[in-house]
C-alpha positions as CSV (number, residue, x, y, z in Angstrom):
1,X,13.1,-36.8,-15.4
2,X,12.2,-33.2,-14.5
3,X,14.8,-30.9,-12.9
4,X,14.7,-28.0,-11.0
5,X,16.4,-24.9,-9.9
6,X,16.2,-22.2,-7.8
7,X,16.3,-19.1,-9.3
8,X,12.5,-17.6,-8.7
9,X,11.4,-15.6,-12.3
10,X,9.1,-13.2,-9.6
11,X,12.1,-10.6,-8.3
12,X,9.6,-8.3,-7.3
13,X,7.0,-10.3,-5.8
14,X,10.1,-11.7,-3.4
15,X,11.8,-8.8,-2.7
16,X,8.9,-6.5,-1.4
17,X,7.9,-7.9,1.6
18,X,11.5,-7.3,3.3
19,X,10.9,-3.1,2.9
20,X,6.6,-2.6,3.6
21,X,6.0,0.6,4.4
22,X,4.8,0.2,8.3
23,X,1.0,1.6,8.0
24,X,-0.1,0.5,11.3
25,X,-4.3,-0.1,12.0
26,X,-5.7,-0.9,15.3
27,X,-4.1,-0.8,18.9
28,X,-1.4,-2.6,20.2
29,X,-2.3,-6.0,21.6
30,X,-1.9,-6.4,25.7
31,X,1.4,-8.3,26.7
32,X,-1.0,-11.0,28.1
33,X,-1.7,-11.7,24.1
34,X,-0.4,-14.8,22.4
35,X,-0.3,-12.7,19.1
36,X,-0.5,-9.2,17.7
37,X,-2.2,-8.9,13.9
38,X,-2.1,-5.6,12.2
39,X,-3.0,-4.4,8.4
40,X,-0.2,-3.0,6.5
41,X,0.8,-1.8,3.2
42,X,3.8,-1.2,1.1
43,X,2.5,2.7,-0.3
44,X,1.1,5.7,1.4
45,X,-0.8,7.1,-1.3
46,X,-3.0,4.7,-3.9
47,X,-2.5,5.3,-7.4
48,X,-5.6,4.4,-9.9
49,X,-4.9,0.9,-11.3
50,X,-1.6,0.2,-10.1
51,X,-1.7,-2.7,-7.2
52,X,0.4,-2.7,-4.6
53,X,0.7,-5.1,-1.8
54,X,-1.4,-5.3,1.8
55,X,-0.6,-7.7,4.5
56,X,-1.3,-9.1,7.7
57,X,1.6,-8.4,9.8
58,X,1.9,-10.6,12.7
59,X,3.8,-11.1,16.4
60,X,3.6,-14.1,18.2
61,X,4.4,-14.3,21.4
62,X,7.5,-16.6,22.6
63,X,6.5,-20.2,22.5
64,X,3.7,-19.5,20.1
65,X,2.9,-19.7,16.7
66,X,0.4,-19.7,13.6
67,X,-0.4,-21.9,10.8
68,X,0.6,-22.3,7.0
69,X,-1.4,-22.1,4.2
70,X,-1.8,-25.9,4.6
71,X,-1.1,-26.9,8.6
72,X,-0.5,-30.4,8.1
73,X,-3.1,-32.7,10.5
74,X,-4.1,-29.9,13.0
75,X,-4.4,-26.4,12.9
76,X,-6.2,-24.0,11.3
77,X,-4.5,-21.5,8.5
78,X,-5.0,-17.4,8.8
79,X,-7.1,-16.0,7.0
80,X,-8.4,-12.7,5.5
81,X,-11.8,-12.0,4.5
82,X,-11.3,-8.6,2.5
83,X,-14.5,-5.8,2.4
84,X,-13.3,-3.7,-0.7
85,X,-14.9,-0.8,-2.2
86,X,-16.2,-1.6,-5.4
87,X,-13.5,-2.3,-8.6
88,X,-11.5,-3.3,-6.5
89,X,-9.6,-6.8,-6.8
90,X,-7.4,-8.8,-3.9
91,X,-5.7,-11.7,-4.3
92,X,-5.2,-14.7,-2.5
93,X,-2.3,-14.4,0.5
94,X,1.5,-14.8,-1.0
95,X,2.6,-17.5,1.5
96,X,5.9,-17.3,2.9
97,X,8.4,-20.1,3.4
98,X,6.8,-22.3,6.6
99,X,8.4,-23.2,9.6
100,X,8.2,-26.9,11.4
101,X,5.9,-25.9,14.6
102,X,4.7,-28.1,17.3
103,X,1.1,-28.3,18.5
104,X,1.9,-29.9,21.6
105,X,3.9,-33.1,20.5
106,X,1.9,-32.9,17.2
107,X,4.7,-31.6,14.4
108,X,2.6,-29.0,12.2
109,X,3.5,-26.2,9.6
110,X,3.5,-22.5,10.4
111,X,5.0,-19.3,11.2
112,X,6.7,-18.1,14.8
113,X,8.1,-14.5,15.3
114,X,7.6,-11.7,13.5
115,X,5.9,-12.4,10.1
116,X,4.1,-11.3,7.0
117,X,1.3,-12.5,5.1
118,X,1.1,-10.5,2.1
119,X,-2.0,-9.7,-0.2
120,X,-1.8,-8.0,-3.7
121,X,-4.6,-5.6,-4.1
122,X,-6.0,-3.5,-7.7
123,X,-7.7,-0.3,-7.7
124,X,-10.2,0.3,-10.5
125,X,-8.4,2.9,-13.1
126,X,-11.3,4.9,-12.5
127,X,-10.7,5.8,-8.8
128,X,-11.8,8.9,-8.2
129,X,-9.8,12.0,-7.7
130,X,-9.2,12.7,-3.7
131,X,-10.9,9.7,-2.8
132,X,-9.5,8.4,0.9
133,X,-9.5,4.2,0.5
134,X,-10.7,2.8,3.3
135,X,-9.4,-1.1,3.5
136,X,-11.3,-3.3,5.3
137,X,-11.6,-7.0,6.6
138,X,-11.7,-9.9,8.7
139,X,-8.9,-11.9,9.8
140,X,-9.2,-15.0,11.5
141,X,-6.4,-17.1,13.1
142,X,-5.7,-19.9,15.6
143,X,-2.6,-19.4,17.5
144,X,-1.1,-22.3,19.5
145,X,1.8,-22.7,22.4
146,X,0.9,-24.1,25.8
147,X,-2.4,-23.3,24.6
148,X,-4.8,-22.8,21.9
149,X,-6.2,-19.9,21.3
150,X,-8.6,-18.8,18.0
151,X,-9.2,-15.5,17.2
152,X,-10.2,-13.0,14.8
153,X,-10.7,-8.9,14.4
154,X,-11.7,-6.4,12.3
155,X,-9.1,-4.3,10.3
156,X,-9.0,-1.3,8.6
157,X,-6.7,1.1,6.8
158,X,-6.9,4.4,5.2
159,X,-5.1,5.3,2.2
160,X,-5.6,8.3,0.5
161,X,-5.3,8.9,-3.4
162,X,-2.7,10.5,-5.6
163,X,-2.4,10.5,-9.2
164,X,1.2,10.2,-9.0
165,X,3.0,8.2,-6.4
166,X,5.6,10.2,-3.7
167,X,8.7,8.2,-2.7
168,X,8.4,6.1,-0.4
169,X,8.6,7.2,4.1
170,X,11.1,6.1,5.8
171,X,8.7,3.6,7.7
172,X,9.8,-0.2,7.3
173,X,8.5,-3.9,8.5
174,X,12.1,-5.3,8.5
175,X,11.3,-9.1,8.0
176,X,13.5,-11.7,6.0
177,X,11.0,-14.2,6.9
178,X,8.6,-13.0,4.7
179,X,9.4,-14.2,1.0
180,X,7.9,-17.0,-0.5
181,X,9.7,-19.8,-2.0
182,X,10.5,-19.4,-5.0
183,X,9.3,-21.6,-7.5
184,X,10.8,-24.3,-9.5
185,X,11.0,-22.9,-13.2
186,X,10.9,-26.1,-15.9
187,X,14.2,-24.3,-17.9
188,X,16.9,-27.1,-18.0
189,X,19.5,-24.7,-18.7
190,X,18.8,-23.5,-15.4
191,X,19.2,-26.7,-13.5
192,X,20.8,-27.4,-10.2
193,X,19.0,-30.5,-8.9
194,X,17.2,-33.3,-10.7
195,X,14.3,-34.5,-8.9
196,X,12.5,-37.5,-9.4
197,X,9.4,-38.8,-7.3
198,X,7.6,-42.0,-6.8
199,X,5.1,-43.0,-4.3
200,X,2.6,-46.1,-3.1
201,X,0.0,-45.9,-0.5
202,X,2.3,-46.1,2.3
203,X,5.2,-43.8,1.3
204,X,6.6,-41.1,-0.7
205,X,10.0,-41.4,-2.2
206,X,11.9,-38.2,-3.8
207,X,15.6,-38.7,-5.5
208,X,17.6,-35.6,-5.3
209,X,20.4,-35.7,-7.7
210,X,22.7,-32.6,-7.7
211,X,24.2,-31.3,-11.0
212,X,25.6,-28.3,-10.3
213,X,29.5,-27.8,-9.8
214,X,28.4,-25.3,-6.8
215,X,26.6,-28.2,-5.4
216,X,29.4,-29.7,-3.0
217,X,28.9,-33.5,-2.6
218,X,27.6,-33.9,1.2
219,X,26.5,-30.8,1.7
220,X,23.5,-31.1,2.5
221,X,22.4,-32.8,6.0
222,X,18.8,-31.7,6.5
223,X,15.9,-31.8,4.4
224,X,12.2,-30.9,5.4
225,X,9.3,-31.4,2.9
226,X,6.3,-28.9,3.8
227,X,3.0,-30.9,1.9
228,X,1.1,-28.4,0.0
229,X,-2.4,-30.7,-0.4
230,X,-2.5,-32.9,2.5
231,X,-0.5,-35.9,0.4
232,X,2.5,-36.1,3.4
233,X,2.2,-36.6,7.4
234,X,3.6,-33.8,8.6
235,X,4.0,-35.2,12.2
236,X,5.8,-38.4,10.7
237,X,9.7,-38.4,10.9
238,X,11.4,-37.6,7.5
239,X,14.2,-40.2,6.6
240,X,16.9,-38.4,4.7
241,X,19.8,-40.6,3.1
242,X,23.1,-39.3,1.6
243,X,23.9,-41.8,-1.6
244,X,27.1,-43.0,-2.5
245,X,27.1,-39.9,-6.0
246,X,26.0,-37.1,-3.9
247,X,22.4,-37.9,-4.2
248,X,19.6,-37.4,-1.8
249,X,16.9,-39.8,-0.9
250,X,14.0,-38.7,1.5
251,X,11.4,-41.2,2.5
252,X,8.0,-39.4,3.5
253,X,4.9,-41.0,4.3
254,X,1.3,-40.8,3.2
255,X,-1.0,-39.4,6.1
256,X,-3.6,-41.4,6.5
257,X,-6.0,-38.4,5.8
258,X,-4.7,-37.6,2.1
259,X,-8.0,-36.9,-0.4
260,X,-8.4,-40.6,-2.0
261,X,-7.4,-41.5,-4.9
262,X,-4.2,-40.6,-3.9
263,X,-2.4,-37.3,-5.8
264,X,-0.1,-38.0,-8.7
265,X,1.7,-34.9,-7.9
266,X,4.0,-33.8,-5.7
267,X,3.4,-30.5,-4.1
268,X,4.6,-28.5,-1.9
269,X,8.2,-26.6,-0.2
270,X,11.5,-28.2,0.1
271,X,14.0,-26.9,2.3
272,X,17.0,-27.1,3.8
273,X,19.4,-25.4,6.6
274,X,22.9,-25.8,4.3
275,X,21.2,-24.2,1.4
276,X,20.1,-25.4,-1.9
277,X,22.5,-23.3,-4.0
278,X,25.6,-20.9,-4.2
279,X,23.2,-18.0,-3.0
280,X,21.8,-19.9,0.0
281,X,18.6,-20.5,-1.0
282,X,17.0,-22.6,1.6
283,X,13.4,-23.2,0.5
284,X,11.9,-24.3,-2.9
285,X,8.4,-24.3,-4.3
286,X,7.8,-27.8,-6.5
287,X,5.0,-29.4,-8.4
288,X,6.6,-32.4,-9.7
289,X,4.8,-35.8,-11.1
290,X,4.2,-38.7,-9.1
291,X,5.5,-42.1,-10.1
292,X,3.0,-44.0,-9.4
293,X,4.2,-47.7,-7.9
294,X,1.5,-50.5,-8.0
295,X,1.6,-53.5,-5.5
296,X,3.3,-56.5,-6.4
297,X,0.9,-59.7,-6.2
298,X,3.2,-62.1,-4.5
């Protein structure tokens, strides 16, 4: 059976988004606003071929919130639609760990508060000498409370160049909300958990066996599975059971809306309130395989 642990091999990647360097673009929204979205990055000055990290930084209003990369049955994620001068690369967004949000009564997958969505950008090496970078592009987002309300604007930022980089301003999004999961590395030496998965077409069933010594037995009391491809109902209750040798069962079930055949993966975040290990880790990235169960014929 696969096992997995939670110690992420990307330090950097995590640790960044907690200290961006606040490099504001646009005005503030009006108090009447569900949510504010600016364009921030993490330098002050762009160095030829060495990324750095961009981001949508985003305020929601009390009683409203955003969608994850994946929303479950409603919602629509955020999105950026970068307008780059040319060499220039941007990568998909780093999702942070999602948040159980409700669309009404409908449970979904998002983001509330104050929030990052970070995006690592490549000049070319050839940038030219006293260039000013102009970043551009078009977010779009649907933002949900007592209402609905889509949106999207134009962002920009200027950055200008520098051969060599000067230390960092004092100037700081201060955000512990904004680190993604860190994934589950395949290094049994490493182990904290075993997992093992199995699923029919009604259900999902995943079998969390601890291993650890820092793994107290009972522990844990809540469990949340975030669906990364649609597999899992996120508005269906999640039935966690505590097993006689410190094992975890939760029982999760297919949404009726799940790409057909149905996946033989698992994907998606796991997390929980108590903390998954010594450090209090309380969300985990996993791709795991699917046991696949066939009906019995009676």
């Amino acid at each position: 059976m696969p096992a997995f642990s939670f110690i992420s091999p990307l330090p950097t990647l995590l640790a960044f988004p907690a200290a961006l360097v606040l490099t504001l673009a646009g005005s503030p929204a009006r108090a009447a606003e569900p949510l504010d979205v600016t364009l921030v990055a993490n330098v002050t000055q762009v160095q030829p071929g060495v990324p750095f990290y961009a981001g949508l930084h985003l305020v929601h209003r009390e009683g409203y919130h955003t969608y994850w990369k994946f929303p479950g049955i409603v919602g629509v994620p955020t999105s950026m639609d970068w307008t780059l001068p040319p060499g220039w690369k941007a990568e998909d967004i780093t999702w942070p760990e999602p948040k159980q949000v409700h669309m009404f009564q409908i449970r979904a997958q998002g983001y509330h508060g104050d929030m990052l969505l970070p995006v690592l950008l490549t000049p070319p090496k050839d940038l030219v000498p006293g260039t000013k970078v102009t970043l551009k592009g078009k977010t779009s987002w649907m933002c949900c409370g007592r209402d609905c309300n889509p949106g999207f604007n134009d962002l920009t930022l200027d950055l200008p160049w520098r051969q060599r980089a000067r230390p960092r301003r004092p100037w700081w999004i201060r955000s512990g909300r904004s680190a993604s999961p860190p994934p589950w590395p395949p290094a049994p030496s490493r182990s904290r958990w075993i997992i093992a998965a199995s699923r029919d077409d009604k259900s999902v069933v995943v079998n969390l066996t601890p291993t650890g010594e820092d793994i107290p037995k009972g522990k844990i009391k809540d469990v949340l599975f975030f669906t990364d491809d649609g597999l899992v109902n996120a508005d269906k209750d999640q039935v966690l059971e505590q097993l006689p040798n410190g094992a975890l069962r939760l029982t999760l079930e297919v949404s009726q809306y799940a790409e057909q055949p149905l996946a033989k993966r698992l994907v998606g975040v796991l997390q929980s309130k108590q903390g998954w290990d010594a450090k209090g880790t309380n969300s985990v990235a996993i791709d795991v395989p699917l046991i696949v169960l066939e009906p019995v014929d009676p």
